[in-house]
N, C-alpha and C positions, 0 to 999 in steps of 0.2 A: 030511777033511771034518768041520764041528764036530758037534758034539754036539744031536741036533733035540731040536726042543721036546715035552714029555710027550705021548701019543700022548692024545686027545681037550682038548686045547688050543686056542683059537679060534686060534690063532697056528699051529697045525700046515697049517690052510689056506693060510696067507699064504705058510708055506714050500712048499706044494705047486705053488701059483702061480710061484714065481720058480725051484722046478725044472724048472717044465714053459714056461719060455720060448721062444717059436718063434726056430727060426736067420731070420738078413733073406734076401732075395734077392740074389743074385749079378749076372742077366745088367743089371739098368740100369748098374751099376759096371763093368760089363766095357764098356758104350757109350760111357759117360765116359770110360775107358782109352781105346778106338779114336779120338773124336770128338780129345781131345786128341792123338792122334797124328797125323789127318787134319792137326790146325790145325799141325802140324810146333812145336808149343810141351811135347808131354810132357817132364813134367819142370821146365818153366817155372812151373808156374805155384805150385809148391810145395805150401804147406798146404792152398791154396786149392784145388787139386786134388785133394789127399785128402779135404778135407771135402764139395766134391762126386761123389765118388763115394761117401763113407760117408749122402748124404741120398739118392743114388737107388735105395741096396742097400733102406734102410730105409723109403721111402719106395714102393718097389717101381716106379719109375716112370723114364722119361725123356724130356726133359730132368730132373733134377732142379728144381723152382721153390717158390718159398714165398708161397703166398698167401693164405693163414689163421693166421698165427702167433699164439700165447697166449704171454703172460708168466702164470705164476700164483706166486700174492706168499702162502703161509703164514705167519699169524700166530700166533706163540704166548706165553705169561706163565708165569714160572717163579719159583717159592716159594723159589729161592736167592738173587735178588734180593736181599731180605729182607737176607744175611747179607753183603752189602755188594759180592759178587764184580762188577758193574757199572756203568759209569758213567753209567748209564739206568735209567729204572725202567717199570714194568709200566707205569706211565700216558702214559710218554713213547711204547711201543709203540702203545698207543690213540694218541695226535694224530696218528701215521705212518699209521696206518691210513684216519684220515679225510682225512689230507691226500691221499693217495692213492685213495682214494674219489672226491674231491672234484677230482679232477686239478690241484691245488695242488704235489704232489710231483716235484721234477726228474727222477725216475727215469718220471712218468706223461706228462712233454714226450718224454724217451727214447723207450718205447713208442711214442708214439704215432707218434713220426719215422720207427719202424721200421716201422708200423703192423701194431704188433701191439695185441690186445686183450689189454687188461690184468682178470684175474681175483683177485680176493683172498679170502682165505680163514680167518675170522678162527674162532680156534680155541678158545673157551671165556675170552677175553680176560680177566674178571671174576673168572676162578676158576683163577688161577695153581696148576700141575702142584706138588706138594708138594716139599720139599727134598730131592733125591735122598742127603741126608746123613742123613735120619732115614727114609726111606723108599723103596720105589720110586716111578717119578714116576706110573708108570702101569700100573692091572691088565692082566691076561690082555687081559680083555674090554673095558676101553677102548684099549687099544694095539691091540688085533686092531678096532675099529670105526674108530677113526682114520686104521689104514692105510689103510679101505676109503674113507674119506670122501674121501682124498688121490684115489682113483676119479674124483672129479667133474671133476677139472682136465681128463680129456680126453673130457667130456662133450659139446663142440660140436664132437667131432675134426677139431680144430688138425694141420696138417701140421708144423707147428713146435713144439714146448712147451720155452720158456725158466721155469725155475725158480730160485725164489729163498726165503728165510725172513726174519721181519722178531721180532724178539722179546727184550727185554734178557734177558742170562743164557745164551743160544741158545748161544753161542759157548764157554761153559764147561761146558754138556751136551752139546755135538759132543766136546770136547775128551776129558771121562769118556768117552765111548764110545769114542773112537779109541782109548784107553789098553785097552778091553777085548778091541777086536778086535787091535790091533798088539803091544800088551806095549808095554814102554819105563814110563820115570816119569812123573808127571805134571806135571813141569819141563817136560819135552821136547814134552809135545803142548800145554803152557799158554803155554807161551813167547811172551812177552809182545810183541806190535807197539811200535814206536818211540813212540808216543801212549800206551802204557801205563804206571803208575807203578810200580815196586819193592812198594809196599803192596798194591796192587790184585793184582799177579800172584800173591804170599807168602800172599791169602786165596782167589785160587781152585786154586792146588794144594795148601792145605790141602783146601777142598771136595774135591777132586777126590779127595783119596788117603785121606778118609773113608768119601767115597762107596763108590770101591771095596774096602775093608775091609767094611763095611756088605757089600756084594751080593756078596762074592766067590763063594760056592755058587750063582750063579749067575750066570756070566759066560761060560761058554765055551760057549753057542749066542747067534749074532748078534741073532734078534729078544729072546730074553731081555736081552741087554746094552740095546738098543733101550728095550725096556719099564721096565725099573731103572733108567736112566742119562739117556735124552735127555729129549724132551718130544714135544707135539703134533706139533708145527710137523716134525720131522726124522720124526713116522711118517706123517705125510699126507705127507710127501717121498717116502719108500719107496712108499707106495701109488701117486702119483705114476708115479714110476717105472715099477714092475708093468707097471700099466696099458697107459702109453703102450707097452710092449714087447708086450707082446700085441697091441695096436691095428695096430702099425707105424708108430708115430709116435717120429722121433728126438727127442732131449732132450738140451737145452742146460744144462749145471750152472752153475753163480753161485761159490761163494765156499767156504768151509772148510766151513759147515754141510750145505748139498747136496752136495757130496764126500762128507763120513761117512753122509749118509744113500744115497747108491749105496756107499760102503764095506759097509753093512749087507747090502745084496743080492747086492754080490761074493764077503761073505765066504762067502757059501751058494753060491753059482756065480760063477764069474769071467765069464764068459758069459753071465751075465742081465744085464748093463750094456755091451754092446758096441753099442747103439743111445744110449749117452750118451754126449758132447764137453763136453769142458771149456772153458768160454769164454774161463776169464784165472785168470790168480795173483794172490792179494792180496797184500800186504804180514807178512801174518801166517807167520813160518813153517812152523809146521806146515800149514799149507796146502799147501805144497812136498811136505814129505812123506809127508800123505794122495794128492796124487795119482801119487806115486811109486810108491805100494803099491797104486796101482789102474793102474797101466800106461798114465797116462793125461799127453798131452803138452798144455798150455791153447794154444787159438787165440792168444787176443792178452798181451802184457804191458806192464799197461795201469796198474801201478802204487798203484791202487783201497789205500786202507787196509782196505776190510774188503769183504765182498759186498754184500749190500742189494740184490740185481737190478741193479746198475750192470754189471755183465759181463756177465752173460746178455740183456742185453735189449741191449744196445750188439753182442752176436757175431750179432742178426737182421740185419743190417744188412752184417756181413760177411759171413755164410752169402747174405745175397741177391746180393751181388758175384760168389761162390764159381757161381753157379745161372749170371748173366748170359751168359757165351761159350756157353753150351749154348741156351740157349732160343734166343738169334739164330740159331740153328742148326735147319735144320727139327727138326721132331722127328718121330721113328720111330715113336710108341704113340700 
């Protein structure tokens, strides 16, 4: 078990919370077992069947059904930018945010096809998280409010919550985290997508094996890596997260970034994230192997160069398929 955070830390809450996660309920997944046995298809219907029985455990109910689903979109800006690690910048995340606002964003025809309501969440936009090479990104006390802020996403409790992060830089502070929580270099978790250039990857595993130099006295408890390493966007994920486990609300992951950020709450319990499904693999390797390390198999592969809420909000759509043989089906409760 790692190492917790200093005993009167706004962060030793957080850990308190992801200790004390409730187990799901068993008997609606046990109904989905028998129902699919009645229909003489157990076994048929594959993923599709384990994913509806993991929405009725957690959802406590049967039939399993979705009809409230939230996508929520984290946005965050990050002071590495600056040192060139992306092919984006802090302001490109701004016009993503309003095109999505604005329902201009292909990902906000997505949602809405699955009809989910789309939530965003923009995180301090103006005022980019410092260079986690000359600093941490974030105090005690704003990493401990941010997670709680990530709280709101299941504020209209969503029987569904598809997650996702939107933020240049994002993908090279998941990447320093993963390297805190897994070990390994930071080659291996930087490692570049086919769209990436040779320059570009050679400056963010620099960052990266700065950075961790920089914070090593404090890396072996997961919110502290968290707080030194990522940004907003990946601790309003975790909060995220929390939440929805406590609620009984399952959660859909997106991409490498929402990965590392339930990496963070597995590294504390391996069992505060059994109410999270992975929706798809991107293209990025280390994506493979974040969810390797969380024992986690993605719904679809779907090819996606990077996340962006294009998986999670496109597996509402599958998980509503996954629902369909049971609802036609009376239902028991």
């Amino acid at each position: 078990m790692p190492e917790p955070v200093r005993e009167g830390s706004p962060l030793a809450d957080v850990r308190a919370l992801i200790m004390s996660a409730p187990p799901p309920a068993t008997e609606p997944g046990k109904q989905v077992r028998e129902a699919l046995l009645g229909m003489g298809r157990e076994g048929d219907f594959g993923r599709l069947g384990e994913a509806a029985e993991w929405l009725a455990n957690w959802q406590n109910r049967y039939p399993p059904r979705i009809e409230k689903p939230t996508l929520a979109i984290f946005a965050g800006s990050h002071g590495i930018v600056e040192e060139g690690v992306s092919m984006s910048s802090n302001s490109d995340t701004q016009a993503h945010v309003d095109a999505l606002r604005e329902g201009r964003a292909p990902l906000s025809a997505i949602a809405t096809q699955a009809g989910a309501s789309i939530r965003v969440f923009e995180l301090a936009l103006d005022k980019p998280t410092p260079s986690i090479a000359e600093t941490a990104a974030m105090s005690e006390k704003e990493c401990a409010a941010t997670i709680a802020y990530g709280f709101e996403a299941t504020e209209d409790h969503p029987d569904l919550l598809a997650l996702a992060v939107a933020g240049a830089g994002v993908g090279t502070a998941a990447a320093a985290v993963a390297c805190a929580l897994y070990g390994g270099s930071p080659d291996y978790w930087v490692r570049p997508s086919s769209q990436t250039s040779a320059t570009l990857a050679r400056k963010r595993i620099d960052l990266v094996s700065r950075a961790l130099t920089l914070h090593r006295g404090h890396l072996s408890d997961p919110l502290e890596a968290l707080r030194c390493l990522g940004g907003r966007e990946l601790a309003a994920c975790v909060g995220a997260i929390i939440a929805a486990r406590h609620q009984g609300i399952p959660v859909v992951l997106d991409g490498f970034a929402t990965t590392i950020a339930a990496g963070v709450v597995h590294a504390i319990d391996p069992k505060a994230i059994s109410h999270c499904l992975a929706s798809h693999i991107t293209r990025r390797p280390a994506h493979e192997a974040a969810l390797e390390r969380l024992g986690l198999k993605p719904l679809m592969q779907m090819e996606f160069q990077t996340g962006g809420g294009l998986g999670s909000a496109s597996a509402i759509g599958l998980l509503k398929t996954a629902c369909a043989p049971f609802i036609a089906e009376p239902a028991s409760t």
